[in-house]
DRENDO-1510 file (C-alpha; in Angstrom, 1 decimal, always signed):
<recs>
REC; n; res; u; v; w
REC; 1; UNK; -21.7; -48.6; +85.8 .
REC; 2; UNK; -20.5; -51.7; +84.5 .
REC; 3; UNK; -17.7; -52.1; +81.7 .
REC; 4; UNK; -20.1; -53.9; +79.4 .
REC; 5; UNK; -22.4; -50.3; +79.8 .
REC; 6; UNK; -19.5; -48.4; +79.3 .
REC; 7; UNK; -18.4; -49.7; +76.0 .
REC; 8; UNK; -22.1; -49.5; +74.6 .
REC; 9; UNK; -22.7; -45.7; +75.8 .
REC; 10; UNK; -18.4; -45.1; +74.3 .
REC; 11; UNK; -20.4; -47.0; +70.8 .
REC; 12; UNK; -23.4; -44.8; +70.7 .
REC; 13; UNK; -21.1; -41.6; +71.3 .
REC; 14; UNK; -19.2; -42.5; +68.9 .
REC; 15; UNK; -22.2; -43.6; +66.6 .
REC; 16; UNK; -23.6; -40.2; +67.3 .
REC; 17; UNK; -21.1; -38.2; +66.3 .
REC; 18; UNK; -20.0; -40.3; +62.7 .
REC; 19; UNK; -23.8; -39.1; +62.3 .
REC; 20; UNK; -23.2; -35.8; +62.7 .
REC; 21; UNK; -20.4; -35.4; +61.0 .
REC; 22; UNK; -22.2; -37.1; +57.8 .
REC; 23; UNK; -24.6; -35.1; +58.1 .
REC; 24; UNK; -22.7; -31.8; +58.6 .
REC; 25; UNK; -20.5; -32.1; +55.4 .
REC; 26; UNK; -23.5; -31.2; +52.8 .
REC; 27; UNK; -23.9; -28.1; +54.9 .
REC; 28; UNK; -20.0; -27.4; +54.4 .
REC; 29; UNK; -19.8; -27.9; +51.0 .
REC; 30; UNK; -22.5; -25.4; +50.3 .
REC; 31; UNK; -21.0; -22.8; +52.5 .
REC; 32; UNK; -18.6; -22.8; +49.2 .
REC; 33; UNK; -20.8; -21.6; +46.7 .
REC; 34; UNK; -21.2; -18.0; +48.1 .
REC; 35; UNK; -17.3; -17.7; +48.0 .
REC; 36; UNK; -17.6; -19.2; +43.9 .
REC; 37; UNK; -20.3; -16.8; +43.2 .
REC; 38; UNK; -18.4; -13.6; +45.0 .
REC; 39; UNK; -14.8; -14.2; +43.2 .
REC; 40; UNK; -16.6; -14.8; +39.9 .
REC; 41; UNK; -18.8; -11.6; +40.7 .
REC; 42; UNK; -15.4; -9.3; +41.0 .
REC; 43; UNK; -13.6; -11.2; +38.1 .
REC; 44; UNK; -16.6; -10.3; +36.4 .
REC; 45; UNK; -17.1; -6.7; +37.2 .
REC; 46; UNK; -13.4; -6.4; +36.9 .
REC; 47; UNK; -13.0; -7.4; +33.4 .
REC; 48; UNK; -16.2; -5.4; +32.6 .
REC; 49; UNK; -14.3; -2.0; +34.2 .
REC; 50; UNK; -11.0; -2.8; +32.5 .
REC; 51; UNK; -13.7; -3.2; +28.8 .
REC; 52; UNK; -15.4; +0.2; +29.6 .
REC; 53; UNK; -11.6; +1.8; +30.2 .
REC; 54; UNK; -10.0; +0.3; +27.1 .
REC; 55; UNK; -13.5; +0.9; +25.3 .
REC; 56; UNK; -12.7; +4.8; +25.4 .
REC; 57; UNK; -8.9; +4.4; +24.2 .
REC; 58; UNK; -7.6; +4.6; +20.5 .
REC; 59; UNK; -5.9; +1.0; +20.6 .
REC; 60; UNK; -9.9; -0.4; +21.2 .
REC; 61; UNK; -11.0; +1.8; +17.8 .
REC; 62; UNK; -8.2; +0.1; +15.8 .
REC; 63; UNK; -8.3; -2.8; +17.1 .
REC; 64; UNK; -12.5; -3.5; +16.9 .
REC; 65; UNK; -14.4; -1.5; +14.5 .
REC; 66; UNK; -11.8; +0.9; +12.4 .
REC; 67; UNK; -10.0; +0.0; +9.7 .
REC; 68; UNK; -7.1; +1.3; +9.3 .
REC; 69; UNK; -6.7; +3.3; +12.5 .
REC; 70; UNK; -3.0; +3.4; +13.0 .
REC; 71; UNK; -2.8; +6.8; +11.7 .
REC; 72; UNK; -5.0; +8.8; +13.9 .
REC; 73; UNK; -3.4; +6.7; +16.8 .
REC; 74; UNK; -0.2; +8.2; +16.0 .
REC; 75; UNK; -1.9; +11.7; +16.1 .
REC; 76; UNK; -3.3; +11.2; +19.3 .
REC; 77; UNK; -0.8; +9.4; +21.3 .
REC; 78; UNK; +1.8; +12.7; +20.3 .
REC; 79; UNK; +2.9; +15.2; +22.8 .
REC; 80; UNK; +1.1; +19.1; +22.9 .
REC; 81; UNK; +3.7; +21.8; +21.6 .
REC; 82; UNK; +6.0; +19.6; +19.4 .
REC; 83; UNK; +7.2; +19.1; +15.9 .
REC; 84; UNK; +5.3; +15.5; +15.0 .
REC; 85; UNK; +2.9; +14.2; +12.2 .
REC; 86; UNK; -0.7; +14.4; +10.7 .
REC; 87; UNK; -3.0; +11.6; +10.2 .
REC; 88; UNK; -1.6; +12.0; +6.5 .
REC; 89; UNK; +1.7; +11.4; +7.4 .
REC; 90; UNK; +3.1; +15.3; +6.8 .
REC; 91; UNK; +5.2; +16.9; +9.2 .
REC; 92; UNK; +3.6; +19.1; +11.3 .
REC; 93; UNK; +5.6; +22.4; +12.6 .
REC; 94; UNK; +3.3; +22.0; +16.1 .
REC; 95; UNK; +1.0; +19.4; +17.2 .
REC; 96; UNK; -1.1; +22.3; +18.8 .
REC; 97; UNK; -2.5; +22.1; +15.5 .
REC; 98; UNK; -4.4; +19.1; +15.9 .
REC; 99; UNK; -7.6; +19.0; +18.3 .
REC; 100; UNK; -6.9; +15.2; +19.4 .
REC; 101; UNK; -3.6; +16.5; +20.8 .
REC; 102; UNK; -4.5; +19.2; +22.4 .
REC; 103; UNK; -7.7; +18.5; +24.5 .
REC; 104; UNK; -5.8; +15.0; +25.5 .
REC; 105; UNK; -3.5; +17.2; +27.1 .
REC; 106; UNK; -6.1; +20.0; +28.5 .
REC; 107; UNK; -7.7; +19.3; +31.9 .
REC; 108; UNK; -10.7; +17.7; +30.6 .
REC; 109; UNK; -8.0; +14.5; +29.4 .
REC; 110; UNK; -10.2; +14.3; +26.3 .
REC; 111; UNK; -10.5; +10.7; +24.6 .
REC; 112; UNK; -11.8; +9.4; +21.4 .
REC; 113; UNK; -15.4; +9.1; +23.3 .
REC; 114; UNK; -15.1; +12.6; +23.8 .
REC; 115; UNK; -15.9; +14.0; +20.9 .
REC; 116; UNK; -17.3; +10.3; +18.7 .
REC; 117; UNK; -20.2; +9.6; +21.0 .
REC; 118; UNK; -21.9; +6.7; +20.0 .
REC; 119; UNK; -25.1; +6.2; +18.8 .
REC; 120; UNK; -26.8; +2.6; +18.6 .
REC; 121; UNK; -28.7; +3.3; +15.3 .
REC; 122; UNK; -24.6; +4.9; +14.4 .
REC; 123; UNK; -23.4; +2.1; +15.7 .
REC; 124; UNK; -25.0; -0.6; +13.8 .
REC; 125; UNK; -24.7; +1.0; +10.2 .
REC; 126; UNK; -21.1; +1.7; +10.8 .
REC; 127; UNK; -20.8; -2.2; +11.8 .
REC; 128; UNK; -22.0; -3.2; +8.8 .
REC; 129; UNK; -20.3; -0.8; +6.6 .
REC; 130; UNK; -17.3; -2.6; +8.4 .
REC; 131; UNK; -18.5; -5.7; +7.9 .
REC; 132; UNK; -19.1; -5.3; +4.2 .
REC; 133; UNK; -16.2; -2.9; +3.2 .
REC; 134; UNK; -18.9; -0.1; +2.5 .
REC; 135; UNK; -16.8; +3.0; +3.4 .
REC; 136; UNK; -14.6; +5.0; +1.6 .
REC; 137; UNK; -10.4; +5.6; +2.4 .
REC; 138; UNK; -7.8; +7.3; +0.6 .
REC; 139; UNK; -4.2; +7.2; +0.3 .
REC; 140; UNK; -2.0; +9.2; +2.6 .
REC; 141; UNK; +1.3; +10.7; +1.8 .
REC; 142; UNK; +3.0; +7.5; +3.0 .
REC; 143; UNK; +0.7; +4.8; +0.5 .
REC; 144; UNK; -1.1; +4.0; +3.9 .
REC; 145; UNK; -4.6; +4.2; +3.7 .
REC; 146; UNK; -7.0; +6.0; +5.9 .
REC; 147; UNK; -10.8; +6.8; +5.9 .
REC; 148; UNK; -12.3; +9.7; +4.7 .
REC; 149; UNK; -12.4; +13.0; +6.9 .
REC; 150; UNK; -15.8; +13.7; +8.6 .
REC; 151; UNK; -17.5; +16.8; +9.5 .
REC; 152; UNK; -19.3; +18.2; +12.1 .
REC; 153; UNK; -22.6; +17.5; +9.9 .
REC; 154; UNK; -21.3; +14.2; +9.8 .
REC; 155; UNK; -20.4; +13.7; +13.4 .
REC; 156; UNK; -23.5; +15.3; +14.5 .
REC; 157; UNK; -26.3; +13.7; +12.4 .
REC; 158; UNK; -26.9; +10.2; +14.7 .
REC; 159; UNK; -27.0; +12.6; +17.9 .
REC; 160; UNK; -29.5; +14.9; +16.3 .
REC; 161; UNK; -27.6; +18.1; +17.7 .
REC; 162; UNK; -26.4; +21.4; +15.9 .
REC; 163; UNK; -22.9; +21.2; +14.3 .
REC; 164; UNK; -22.1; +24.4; +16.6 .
REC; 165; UNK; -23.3; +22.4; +19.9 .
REC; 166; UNK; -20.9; +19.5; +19.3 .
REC; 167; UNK; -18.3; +22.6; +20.3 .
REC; 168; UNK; -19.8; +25.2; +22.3 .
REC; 169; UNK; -21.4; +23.6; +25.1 .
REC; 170; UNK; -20.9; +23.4; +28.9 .
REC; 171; UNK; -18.9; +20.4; +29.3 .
REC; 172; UNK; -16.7; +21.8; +26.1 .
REC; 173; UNK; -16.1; +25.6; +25.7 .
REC; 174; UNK; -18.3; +27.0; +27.8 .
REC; 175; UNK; -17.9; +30.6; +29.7 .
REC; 176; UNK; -16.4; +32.0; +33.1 .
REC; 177; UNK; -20.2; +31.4; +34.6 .
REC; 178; UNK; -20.4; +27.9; +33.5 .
REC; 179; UNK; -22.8; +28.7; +30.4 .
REC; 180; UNK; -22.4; +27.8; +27.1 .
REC; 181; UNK; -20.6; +29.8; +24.5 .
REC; 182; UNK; -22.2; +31.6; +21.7 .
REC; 183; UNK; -20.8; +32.7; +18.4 .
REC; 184; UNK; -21.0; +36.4; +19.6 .
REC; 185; UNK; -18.4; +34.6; +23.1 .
REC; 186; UNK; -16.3; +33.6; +20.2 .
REC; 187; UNK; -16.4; +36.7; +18.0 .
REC; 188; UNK; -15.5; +38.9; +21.5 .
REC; 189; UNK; -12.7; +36.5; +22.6 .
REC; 190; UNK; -10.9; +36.9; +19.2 .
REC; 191; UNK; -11.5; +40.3; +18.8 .
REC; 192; UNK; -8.2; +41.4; +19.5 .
REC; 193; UNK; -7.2; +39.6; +16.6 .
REC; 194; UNK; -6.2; +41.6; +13.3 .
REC; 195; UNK; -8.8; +39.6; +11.6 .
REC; 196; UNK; -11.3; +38.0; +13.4 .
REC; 197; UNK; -11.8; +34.8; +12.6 .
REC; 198; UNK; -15.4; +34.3; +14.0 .
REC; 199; UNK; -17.2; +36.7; +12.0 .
REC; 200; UNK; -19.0; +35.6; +9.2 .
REC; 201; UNK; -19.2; +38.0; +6.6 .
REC; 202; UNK; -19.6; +35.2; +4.0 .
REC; 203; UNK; -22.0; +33.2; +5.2 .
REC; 204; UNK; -22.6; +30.3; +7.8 .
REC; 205; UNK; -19.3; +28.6; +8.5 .
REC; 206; UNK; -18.6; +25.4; +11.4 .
REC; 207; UNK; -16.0; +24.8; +13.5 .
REC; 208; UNK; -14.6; +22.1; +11.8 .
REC; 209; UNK; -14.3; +24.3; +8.4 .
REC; 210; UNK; -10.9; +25.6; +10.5 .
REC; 211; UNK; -10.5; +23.4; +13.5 .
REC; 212; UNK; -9.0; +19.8; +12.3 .
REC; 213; UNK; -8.7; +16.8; +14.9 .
REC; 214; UNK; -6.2; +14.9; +13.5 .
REC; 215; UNK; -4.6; +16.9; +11.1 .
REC; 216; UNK; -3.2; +20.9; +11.3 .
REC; 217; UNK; -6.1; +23.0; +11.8 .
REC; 218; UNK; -6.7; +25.4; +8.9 .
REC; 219; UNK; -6.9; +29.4; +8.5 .
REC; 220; UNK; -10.3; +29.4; +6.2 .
REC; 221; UNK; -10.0; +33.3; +6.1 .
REC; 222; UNK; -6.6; +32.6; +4.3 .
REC; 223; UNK; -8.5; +31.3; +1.1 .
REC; 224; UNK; -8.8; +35.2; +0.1 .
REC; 225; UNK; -7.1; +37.2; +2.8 .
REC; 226; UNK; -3.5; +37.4; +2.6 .
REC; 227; UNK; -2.8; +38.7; +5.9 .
REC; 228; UNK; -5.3; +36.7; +7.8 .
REC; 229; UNK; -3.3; +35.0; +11.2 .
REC; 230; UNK; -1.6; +31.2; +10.9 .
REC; 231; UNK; -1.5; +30.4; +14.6 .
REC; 232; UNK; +1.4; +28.2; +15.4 .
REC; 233; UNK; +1.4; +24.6; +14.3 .
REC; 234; UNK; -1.7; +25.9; +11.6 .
REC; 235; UNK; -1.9; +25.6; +7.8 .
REC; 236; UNK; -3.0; +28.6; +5.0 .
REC; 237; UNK; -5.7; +27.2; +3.3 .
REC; 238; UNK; -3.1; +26.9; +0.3 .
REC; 239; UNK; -0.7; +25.3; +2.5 .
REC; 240; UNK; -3.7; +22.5; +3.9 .
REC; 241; UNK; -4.5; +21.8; -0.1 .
REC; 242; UNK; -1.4; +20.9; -1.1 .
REC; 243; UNK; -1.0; +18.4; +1.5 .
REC; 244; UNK; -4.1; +16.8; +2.0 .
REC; 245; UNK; -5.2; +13.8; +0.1 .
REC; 246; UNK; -7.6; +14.4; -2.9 .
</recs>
């Protein structure tokens, strides 16, 4: 082969492979899209896992839709067993008292979604409530300002359940064999007691009409019976009057 042939085959090699390489660099750069699309994909799902966990926490109720929240924050974020505070500000003897305290520290590691399970038709009236200063507060102990206490009626009315259901169910207080308690369950687990508290002589009562949240639960019985038990970190009912907020 002569040098003249060499030089032209060396050109169209060369040519050839400028060609290729033009033509190869499209398919490179889209080779990067897949790689955009999978790290926006886990940023993505990440920030929506890190929403859904701070969705269920206290600080996400003060900071989005309540108004003001602090107080039951400072209820909830307390230790089970100690001297601390009600949503009202009092000193409690016992934060076993209050329900937010203790099933946070039970086994089930109760949060606010818990026990306030949202409904969308709930949802959007309370928005606009918020939105338009349409609820009602009232003034703590300490001048702050807090909204009014709910009850179980309340609570339970958007989720179309039984005021009793919102506590005696399987996932809540439920028996040894994995069913549901009953009022009789509660009437025989208490019957040890002096006077028990689950009977209802007087009529239909709720959970709540003892059992507080975020304040010191309440001995209802104690309203005419003297000697009715105060569990520890509990209120008489004379006791719970003068200290809650008119």
């Amino acid at each position: 082969m002569s040098a003249d042939e060499t030089k032209v085959e060396a050109g169209a090699e060369a040519t050839a492979k400028d060609s290729s390489t033009k033509e190869a660099a499209p398919q490179k750069k889209k080779k990067k899209w897949p790689i955009v699309v999978g790290i926006v994909a886990v940023v993505l799902i990440a920030a929506g896992a890190g929403f859904w966990v701070w969705h269920e926490q206290p600080s996400f109720c003060n900071a989005i839709c309540h108004t003001p929240m602090d107080p039951y924050n400072a209820t909830y974020d307390q230790d089970a067993g100690v001297a601390g505070i009600d949503k009202y500000g009092n000193e409690v003897a016992s934060t076993n008292g209050m329900l937010a305290v203790t099933h946070k520290a039970n086994e089930s590691q109760a949060t606010c979604m818990s026990c306030h399970v949202p409904q969308i038709s709930e949802q959007i009236t309370e928005g606009i409530n918020w939105v338009t200063g349409n609820y009602e507060v009232v003034k703590t102990n300490t001048g702050a300002l807090v909204p009014t206490e709910r009850g179980l009626d309340q609570l339970t009315a958007a989720r179309g359940i039984a005021p009793e259901a919102f506590c005696l169910n399987e996932a809540c207080h439920a028996n040894d064999d994995g069913t549901a308690m009953t009022r009789k369950d509660l009437v025989a687990a208490t019957a040890d007691m002096e006077r028990n508290p689950h009977l209802e002589p007087h009529g239909e009562t709720n959970c709540s009409d003892c059992h507080k949240a975020h304040r010191a639960s309440v001995n209802a019985c104690s309203q005419c019976h003297q000697d009715a038990d105060i569990p520890e970190g509990w209120l008489s009912f004379k006791d719970a009057n003068e200290v809650t907020p008119a």
